[in-house]
C-alpha positions as CSV (number, residue, x, y, z in Angstrom):
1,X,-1.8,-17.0,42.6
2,X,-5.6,-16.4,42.0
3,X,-7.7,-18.4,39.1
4,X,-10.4,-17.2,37.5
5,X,-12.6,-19.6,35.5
6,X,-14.6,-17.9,33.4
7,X,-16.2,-20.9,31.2
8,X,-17.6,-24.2,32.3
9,X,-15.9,-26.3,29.5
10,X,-12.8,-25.8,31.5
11,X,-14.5,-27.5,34.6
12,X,-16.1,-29.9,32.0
13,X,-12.9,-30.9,30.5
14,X,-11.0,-31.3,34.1
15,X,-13.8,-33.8,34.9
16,X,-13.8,-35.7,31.8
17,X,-10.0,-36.1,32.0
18,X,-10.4,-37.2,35.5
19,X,-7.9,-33.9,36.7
20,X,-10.8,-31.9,38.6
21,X,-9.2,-33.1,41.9
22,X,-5.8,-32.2,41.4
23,X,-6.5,-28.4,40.2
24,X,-8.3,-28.6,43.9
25,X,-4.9,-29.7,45.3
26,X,-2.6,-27.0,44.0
27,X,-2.3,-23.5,45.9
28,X,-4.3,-21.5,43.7
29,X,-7.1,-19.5,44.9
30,X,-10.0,-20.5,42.2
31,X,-12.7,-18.3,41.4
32,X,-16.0,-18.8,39.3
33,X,-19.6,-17.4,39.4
34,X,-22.6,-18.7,40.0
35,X,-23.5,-18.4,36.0
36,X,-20.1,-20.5,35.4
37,X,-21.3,-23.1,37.8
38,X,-25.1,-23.5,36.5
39,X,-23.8,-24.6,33.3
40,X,-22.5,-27.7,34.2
41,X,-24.3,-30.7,35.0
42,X,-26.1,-31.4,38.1
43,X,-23.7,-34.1,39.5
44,X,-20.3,-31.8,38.3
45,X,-21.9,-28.4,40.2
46,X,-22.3,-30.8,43.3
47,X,-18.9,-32.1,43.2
48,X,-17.6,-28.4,43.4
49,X,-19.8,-27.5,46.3
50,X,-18.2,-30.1,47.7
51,X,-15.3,-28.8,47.3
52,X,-14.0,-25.6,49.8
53,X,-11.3,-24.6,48.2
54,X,-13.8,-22.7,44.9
55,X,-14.7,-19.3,46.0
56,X,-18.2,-19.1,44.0
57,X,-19.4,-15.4,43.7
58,X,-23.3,-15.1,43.2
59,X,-23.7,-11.9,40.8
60,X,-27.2,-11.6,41.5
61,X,-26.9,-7.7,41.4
62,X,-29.4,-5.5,38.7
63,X,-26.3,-3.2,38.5
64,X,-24.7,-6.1,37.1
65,X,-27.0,-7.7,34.9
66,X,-27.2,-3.8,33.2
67,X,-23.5,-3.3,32.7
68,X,-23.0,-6.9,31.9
69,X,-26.2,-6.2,29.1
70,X,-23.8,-3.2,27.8
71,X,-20.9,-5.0,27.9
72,X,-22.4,-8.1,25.9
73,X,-19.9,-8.5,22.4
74,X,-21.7,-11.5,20.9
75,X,-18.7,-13.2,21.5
76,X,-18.7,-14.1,25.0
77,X,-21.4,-15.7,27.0
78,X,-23.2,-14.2,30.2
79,X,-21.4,-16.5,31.9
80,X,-18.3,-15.8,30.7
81,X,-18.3,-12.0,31.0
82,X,-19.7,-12.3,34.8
83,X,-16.5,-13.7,36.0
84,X,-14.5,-10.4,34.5
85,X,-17.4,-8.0,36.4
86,X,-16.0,-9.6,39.9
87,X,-12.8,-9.7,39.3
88,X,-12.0,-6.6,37.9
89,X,-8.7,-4.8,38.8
90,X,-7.6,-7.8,40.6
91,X,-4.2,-9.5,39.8
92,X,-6.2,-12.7,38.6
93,X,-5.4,-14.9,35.4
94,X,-8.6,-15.6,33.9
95,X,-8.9,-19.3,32.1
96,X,-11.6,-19.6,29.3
């Protein structure tokens, strides 16, 4: 199965309850962007790097920053969209 995370409080909360490590062990393919990622502290963004098993997609693309511009609703974040941009049409359950 494939795992989008689409907002940083999920990674926030998985380190606060001291779970971050087992999400890592599971056989889920986890996703994120690099907007997900800065969000988080300093120490939590290393942690993940750290970890192999995070596929972190850089979406620095004008293309993207443009659609992602139309695409805004006031409701979700940069950060949050820019998961959906690339994963779209993909069997993925996003978690935000």
């Amino acid at each position: 199965m494939k795992l989008a995370v689409t907002d940083a409080n999920i990674f926030i909360d998985l380190f606060h309850i001291g779970l971050i490590n087992e999400l890592f062990e599971s056989e889920i393919e986890l996703y994120s962007t690099t907007e997900v990622i800065f969000e988080l502290k300093e120490e939590q963004q290393e942690k993940l790097l750290t970890i192999h098993k995070l596929t972190i997609v850089s979406t620095d693309d004008l293309d993207y920053l443009a659609d992602l511009e139309n695409t805004l609703s006031g409701r979700l974040s940069p950060a949050d969209l820019s998961v959906n941009f690339i994963m779209p049409g993909s069997e993925c359950w996003n978690i935000n």
